[in-house]
C-alpha positions as CSV (number, residue, x, y, z in Angstrom):
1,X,-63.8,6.3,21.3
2,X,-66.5,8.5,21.9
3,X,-66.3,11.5,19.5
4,X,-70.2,11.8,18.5
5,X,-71.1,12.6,22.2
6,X,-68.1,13.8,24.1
7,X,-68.2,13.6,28.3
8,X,-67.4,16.9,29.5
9,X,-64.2,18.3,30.1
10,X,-62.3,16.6,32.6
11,X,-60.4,19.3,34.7
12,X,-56.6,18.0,35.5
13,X,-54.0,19.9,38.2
14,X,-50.8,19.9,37.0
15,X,-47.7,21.2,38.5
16,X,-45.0,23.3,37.3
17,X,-41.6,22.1,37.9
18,X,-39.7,24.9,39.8
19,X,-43.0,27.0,40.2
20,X,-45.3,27.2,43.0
21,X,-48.6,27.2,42.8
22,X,-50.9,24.7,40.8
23,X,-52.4,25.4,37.5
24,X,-56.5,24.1,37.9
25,X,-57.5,24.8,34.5
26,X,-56.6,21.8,32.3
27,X,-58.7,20.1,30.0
28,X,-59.2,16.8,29.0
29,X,-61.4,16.7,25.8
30,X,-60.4,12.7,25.5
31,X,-58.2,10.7,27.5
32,X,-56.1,7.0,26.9
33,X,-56.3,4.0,28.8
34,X,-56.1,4.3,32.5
35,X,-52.2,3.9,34.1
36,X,-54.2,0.3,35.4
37,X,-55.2,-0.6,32.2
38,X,-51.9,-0.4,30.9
39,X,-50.0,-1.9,33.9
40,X,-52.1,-5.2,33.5
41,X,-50.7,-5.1,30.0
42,X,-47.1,-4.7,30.9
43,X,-47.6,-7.7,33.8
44,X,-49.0,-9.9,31.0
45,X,-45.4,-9.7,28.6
46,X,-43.3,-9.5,31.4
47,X,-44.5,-13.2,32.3
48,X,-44.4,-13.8,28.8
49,X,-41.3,-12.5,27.8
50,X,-39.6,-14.2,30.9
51,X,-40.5,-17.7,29.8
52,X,-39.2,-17.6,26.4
53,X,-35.8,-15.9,27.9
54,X,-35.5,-19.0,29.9
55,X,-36.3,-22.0,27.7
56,X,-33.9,-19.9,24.8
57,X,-31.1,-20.2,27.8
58,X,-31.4,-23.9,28.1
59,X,-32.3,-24.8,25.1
60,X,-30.2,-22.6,22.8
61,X,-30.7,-22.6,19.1
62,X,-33.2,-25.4,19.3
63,X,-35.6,-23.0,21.1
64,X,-34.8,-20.3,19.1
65,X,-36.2,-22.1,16.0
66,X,-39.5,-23.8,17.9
67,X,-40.4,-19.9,18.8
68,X,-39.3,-18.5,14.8
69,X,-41.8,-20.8,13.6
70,X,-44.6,-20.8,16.1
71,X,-44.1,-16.8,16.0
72,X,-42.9,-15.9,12.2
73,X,-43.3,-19.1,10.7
74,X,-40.1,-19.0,9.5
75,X,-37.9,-22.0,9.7
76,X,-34.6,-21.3,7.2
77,X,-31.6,-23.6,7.1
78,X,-29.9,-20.6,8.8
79,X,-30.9,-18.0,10.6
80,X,-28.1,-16.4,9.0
81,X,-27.7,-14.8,5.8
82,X,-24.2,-15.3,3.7
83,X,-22.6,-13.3,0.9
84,X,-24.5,-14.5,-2.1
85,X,-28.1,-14.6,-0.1
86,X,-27.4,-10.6,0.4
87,X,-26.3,-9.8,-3.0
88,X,-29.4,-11.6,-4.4
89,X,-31.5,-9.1,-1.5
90,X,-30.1,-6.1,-2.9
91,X,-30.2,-6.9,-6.5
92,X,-34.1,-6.7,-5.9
93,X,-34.0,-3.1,-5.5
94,X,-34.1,-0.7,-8.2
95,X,-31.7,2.1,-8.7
96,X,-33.6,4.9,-7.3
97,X,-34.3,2.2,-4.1
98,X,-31.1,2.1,-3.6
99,X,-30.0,5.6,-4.2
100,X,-32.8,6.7,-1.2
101,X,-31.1,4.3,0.9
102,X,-27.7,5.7,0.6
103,X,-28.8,9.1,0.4
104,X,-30.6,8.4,3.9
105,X,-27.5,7.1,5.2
106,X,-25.2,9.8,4.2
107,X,-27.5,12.2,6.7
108,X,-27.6,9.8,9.5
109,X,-23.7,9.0,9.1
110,X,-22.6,12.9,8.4
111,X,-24.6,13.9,11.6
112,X,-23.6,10.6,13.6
113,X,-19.7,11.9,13.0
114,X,-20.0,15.1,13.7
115,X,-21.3,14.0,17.3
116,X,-18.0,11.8,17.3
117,X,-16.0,14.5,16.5
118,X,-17.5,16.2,19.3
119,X,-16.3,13.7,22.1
120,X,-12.4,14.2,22.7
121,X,-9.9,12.3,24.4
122,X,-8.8,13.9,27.8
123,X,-5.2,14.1,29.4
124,X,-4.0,17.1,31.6
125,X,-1.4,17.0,34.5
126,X,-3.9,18.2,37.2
127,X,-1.0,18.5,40.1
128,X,2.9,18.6,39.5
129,X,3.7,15.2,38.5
130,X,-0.1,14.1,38.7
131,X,-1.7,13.3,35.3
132,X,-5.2,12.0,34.5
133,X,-7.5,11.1,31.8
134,X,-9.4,9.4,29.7
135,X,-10.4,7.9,26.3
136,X,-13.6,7.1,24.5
137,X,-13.8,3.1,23.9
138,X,-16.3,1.6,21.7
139,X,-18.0,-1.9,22.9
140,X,-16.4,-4.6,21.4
141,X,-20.0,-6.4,20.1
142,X,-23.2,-4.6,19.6
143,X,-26.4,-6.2,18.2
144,X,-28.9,-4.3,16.6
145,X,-32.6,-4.8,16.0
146,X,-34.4,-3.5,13.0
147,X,-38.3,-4.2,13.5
148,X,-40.2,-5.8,10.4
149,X,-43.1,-7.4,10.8
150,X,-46.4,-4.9,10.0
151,X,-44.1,-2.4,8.5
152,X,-40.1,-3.1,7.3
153,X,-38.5,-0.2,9.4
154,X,-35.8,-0.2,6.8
155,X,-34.3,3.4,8.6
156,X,-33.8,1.8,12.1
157,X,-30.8,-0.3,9.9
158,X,-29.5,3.2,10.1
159,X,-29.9,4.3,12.9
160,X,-28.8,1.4,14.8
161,X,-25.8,-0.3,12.8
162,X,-24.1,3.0,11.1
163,X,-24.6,4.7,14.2
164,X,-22.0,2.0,16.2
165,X,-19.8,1.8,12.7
166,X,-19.0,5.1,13.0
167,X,-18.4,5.1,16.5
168,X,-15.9,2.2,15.9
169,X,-17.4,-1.0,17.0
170,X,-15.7,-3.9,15.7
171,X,-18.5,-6.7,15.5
172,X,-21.9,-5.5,14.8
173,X,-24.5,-8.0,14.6
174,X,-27.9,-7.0,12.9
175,X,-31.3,-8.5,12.7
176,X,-34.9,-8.5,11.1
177,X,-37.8,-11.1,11.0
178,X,-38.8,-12.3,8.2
179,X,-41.5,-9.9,6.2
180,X,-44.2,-12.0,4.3
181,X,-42.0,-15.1,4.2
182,X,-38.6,-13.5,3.4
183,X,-35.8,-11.5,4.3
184,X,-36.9,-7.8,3.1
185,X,-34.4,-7.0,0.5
186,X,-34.3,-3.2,1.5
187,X,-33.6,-4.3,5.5
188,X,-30.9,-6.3,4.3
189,X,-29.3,-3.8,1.8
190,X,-29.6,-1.2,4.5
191,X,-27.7,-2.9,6.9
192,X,-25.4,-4.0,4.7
193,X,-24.5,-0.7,3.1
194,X,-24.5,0.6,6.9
195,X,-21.8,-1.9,7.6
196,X,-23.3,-5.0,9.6
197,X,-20.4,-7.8,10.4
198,X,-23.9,-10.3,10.3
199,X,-26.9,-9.9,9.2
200,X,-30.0,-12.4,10.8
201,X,-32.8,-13.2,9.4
202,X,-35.0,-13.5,13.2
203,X,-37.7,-11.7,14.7
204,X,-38.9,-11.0,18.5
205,X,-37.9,-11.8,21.7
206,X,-36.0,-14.8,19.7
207,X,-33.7,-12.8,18.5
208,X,-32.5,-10.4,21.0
209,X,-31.9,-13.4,23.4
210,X,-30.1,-15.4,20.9
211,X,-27.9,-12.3,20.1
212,X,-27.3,-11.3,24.4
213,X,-27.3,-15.0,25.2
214,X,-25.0,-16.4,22.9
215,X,-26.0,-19.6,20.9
216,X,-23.8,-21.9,19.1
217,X,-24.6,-20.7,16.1
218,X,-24.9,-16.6,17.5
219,X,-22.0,-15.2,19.3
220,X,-23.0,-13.3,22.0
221,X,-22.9,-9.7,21.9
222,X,-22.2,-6.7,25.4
223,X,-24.6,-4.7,23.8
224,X,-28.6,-5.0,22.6
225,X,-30.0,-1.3,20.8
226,X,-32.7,-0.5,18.7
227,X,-36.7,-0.1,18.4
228,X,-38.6,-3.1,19.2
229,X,-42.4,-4.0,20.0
230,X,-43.5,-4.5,23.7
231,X,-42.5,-7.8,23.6
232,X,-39.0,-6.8,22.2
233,X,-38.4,-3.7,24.7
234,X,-39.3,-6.1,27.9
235,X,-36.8,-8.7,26.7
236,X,-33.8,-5.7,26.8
237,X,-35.4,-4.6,29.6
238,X,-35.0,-8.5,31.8
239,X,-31.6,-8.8,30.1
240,X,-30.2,-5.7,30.8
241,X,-26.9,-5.8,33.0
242,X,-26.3,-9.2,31.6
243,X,-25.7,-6.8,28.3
244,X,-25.9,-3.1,28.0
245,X,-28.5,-1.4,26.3
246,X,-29.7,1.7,24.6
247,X,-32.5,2.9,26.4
248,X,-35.9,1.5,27.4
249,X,-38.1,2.2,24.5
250,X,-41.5,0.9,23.9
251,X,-44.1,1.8,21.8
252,X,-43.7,5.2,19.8
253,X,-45.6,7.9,21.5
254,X,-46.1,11.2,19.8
255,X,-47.0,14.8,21.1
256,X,-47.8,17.6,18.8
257,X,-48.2,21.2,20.5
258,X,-50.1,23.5,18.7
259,X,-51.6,26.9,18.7
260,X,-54.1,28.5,16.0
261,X,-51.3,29.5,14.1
262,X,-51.4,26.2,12.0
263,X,-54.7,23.8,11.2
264,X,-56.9,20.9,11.8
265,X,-55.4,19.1,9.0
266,X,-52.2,19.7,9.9
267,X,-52.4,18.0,12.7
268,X,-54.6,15.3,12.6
269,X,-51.8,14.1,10.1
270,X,-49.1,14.3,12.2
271,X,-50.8,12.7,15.0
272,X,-52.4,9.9,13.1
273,X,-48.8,9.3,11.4
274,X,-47.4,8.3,14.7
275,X,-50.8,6.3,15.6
276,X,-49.8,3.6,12.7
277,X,-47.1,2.5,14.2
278,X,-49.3,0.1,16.1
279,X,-52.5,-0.3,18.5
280,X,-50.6,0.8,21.6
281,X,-48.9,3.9,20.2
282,X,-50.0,6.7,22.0
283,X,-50.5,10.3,20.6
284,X,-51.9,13.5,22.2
285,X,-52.6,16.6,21.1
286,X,-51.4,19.6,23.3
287,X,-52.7,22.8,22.6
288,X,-54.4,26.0,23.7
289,X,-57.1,26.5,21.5
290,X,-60.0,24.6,22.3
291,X,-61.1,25.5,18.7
292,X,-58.1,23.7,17.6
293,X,-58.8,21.0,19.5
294,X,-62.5,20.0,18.3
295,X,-61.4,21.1,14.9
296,X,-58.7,18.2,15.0
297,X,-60.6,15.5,16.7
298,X,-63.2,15.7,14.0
299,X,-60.6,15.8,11.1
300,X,-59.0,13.0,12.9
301,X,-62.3,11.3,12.0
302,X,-62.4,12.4,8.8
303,X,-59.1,11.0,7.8
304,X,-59.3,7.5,9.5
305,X,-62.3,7.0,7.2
306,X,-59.4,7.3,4.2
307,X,-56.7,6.4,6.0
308,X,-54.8,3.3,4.2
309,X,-53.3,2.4,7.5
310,X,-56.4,2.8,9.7
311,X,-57.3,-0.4,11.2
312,X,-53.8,0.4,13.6
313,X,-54.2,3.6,13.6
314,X,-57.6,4.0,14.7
315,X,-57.0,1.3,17.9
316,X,-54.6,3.6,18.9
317,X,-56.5,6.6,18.8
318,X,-59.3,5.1,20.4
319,X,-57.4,3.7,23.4
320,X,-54.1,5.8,23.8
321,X,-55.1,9.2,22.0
322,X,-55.9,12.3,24.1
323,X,-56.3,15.7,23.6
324,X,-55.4,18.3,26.3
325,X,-56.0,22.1,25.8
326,X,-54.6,24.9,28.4
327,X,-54.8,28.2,28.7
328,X,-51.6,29.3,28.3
329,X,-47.8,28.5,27.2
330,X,-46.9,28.2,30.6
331,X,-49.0,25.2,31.2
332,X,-48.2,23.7,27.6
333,X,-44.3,23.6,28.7
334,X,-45.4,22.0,31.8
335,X,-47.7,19.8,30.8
336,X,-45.2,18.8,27.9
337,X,-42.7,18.2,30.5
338,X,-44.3,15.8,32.6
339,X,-45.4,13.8,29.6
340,X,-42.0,13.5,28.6
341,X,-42.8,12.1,25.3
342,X,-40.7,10.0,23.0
343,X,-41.7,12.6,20.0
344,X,-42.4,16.3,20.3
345,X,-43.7,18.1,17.7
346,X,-44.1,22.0,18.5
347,X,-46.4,24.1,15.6
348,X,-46.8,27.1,17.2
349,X,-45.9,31.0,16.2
350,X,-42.5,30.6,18.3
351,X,-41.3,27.0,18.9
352,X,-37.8,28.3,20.1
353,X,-39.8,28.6,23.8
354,X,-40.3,24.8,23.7
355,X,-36.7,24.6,22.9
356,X,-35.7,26.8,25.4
357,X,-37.8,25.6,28.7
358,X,-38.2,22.0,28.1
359,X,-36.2,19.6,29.6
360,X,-37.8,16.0,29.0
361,X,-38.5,14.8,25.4
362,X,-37.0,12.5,22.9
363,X,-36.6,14.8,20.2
364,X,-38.1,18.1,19.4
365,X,-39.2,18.8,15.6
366,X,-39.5,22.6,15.3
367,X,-42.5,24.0,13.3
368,X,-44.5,22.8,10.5
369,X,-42.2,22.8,8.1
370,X,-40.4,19.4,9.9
371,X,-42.5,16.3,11.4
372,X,-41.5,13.2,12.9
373,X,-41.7,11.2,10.0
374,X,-38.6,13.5,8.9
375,X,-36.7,12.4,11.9
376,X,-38.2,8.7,11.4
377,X,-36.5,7.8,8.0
378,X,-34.2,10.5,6.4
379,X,-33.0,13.9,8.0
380,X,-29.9,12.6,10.0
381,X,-31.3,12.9,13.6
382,X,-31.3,9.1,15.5
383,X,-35.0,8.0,15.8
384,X,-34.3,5.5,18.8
385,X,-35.7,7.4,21.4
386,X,-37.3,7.0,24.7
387,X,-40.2,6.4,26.1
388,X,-42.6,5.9,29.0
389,X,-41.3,8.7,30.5
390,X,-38.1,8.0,30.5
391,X,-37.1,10.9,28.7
392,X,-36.9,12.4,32.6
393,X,-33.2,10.8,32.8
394,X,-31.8,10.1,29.6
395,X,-31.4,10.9,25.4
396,X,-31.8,9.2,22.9
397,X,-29.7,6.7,21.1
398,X,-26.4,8.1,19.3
399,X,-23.0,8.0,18.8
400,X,-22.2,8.4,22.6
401,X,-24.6,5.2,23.4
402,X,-21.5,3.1,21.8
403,X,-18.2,4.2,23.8
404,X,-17.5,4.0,27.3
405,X,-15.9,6.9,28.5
406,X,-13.1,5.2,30.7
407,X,-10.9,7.4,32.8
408,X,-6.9,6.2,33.6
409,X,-4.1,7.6,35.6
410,X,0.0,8.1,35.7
411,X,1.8,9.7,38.6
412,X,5.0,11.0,37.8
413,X,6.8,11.4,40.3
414,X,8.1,10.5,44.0
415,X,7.1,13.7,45.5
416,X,3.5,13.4,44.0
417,X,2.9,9.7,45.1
418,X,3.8,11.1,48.4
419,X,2.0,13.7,48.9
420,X,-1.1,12.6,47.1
421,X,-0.4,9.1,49.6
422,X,-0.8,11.5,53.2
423,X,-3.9,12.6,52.1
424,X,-5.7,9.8,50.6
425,X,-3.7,7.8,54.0
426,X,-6.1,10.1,56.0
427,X,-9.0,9.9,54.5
428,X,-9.0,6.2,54.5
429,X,-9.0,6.0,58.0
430,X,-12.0,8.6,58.2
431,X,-14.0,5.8,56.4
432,X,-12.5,3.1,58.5
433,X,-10.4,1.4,55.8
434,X,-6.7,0.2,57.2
435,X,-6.0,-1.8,54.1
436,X,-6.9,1.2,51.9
437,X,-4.7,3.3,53.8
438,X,-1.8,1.2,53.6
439,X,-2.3,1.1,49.8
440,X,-1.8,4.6,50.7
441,X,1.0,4.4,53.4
442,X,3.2,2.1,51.5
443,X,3.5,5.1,48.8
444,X,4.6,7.6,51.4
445,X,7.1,5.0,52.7
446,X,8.5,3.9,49.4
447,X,8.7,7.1,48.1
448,X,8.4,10.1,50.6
449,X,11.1,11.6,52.6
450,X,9.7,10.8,56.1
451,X,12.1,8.6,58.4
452,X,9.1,6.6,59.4
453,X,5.2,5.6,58.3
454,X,3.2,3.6,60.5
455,X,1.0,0.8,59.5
456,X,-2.8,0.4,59.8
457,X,-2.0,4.5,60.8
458,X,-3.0,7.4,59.5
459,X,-0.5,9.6,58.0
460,X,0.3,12.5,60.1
461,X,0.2,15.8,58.6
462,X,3.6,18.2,59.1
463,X,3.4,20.9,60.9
């Protein structure tokens, strides 16, 4: 990272969705890793990732364990943990442990059900006899990864496995590696309090292919959600339509907008607290005060030098950090948009704009007085979000992720099937479809009032 002597400003053109005109005034005062640079990386652990996918497939359990010990070095009797192996977990913990844990939960779960509430059956009779609807259906087995092997993301137990309790999921398998040797006894009282049917002790790709895969000693599961490193997101990535997933999420990436209205310090801390998440965690400061923006890089500086967690933290700075200043709100909403970041965190004298005018982010965290580390562990928002710009097409996880939304249909009577058969009868034969439109036909025959119906015909429409 070169901070002593910075390049010059590099001048970016960025375009305004829905605008015209490009804005030409842009500046770079540090930029990432190239879009290259990070593509070789991503072809390196898809080969990767697509080997171990394969052995684990024909070699079951037996793989499962060669890649647990080459990867954790962990190597348990079972992978799975029973009754008295979690009691023992949780009574590790100390009172106040366990009181932050529930307390947590109760934010995530209250918040979780009132997004349930939200979704309603449907039924309405949209024609005289015709009636159609449909219900909100909860997969019938979900497994859920909780990442734990730098840090023991004890909250994405919440997020992950209360989230599809209260959305109804019967089976809910949850997993963890191993942290120093041994389950981590607030992983396991997390998910365990959250309501996990079984809880794993496995790590990596190892265990979201044992858990969508099926072994014979893991029932396989419709459904793979939750965080996961590189390695983790391209295994739901190459198994996904074999199993649903939540979303595509890699790496955390965090983006704080800021004007002079808050400090250096401020967010140097907010950016670095997203960098620790690992070496490939991206985070960028947006901002229009080049003031702000010098000031923060050095205090960046200042604080890796202190930093407990720096030796991550200060990789990811180097290779994924940038800082972009612009001239005016404008291009900040733009700029924000096309990033579409994972996390967006807007300090600025009115962050209701951001919330207004942008449409692609994870989750937005609305002045200082919130930060992602809020959403991360405690405040009831889900922190499975997405990234790599994939924030374009879709939300986060939540309740929603868990139900399929499955429509039915009833008609109620022989002048309905009739008339609704002449017209779908027609339009069949628009598309060329003679068995559909006898589908249709034999309706208007069995239950209209016309003498005759022709086959393989279009129905002909009265005068």
């Amino acid at each position: 990272m070169r901070m002593q002597n910075q390049p010059r400003p590099h001048r970016a053109r960025v375009r305004q969705q829905g605008r015209e005109g490009v804005f030409d005034v842009i500046r770079h005062l540090k930029r990432g890793k190239d879009q290259q640079g990070r593509a070789d990386d991503d072809a390196q652990v898809r080969a990767t990732v697509e080997g171990i996918l394969k052995d684990i497939e024909q070699r079951g359990d037996e793989a499962v364990r060669e890649y647990s010990q080459r990867f954790d070095r962990w190597d348990p009797e079972r992978f799975t943990l029973d009754r008295g192996q979690i009691e023992t977990a949780i009574a590790r913990l100390s009172p106040r442990e366990i009181e932050d844990i529930r307390f947590a939960q109760a934010q995530i779960r209250g918040f979780a059900q009132i997004q349930r509430d939200s979704m309603k059956d449907v039924e309405v009779e949209t024609l005289p006899g015709v009636v159609l609807g449909h219900r909100h259906i909860p997969v019938n087995a979900v497994g859920c990864y909780v990442p734990g092997g730098k840090y023991p993301l004890i909250a994405s137990a919440h997020m992950s496995v209360l989230t599809a309790k209260v959305a109804g999921v019967p089976r809910v398998v949850a997993t963890a590696p191993p942290y120093q040797g041994e389950p981590h006894p607030a992983i396991v009282a997390a998910m365990h309090f959250a309501g996990a049917d079984e809880i794993l002790v496995l790590g990596g790709v190892q265990a979201v292919a044992a858990m969508a895969l099926g072994t014979p000693s893991v029932a396989p599961v419709d459904m793979l959600v939750g965080p996961g490193n590189m390695f983790v997101a391209e295994a739901k990535r190459q198994l996904y339509g074999r199993v649903g997933i939540d979303l595509f999420a890699g790496p955390t990436e965090t983006l704080v907008i800021a004007d002079d209205s808050v400090d250096a310090e401020m967010c140097a801390v907010d950016l670095l607290g997203q960098a620790e998440h690992g070496p490939t965690s991206p985070a960028v400061l947006l901002t229009d005060s080049e003031a702000l923006a010098r000031a923060t890089m050095a205090e960046v500086e200042r604080q890796l030098a202190i930093l407990p967690t720096a030796a991550i933290a200060a990789q990811a700075w180097a290779t994924y950090g940038e800082v972009i200043v612009c001239d005016t709100v404008d291009e900040m909403v733009a700029t924000a948009d096309e990033l579409a970041f994972e996390h967006v965190q807007v300090m600025t004298r009115d962050p209701d704009v951001f919330l207004r005018r942008m449409t692609n982010y994870g989750a937005l965290f609305l002045g200082p007085r919130t930060n992602v580390s809020f959403g991360d562990k405690v405040i009831g928002t889900n922190h499975t979000l997405p990234t790599n710009r994939n924030a374009r097409y879709t939300g986060g996880l939540w309740v929603g992720k868990f139900l399929k939304t499955c429509t039915y249909q009833r008609v109620l009577s022989d002048a309905a099937s009739a008339h609704i058969g002449e017209v779908c009868s027609r339009l069949c034969h628009m598309e060329n479809f003679a068995g559909h439109g006898e589908q249709a036909n034999l309706r208007v025959r069995r239950y209209g009032t016309r003498e005759t119906v022709p086959w393989y015909e279009p129905v002909p429409a009265l005068a």
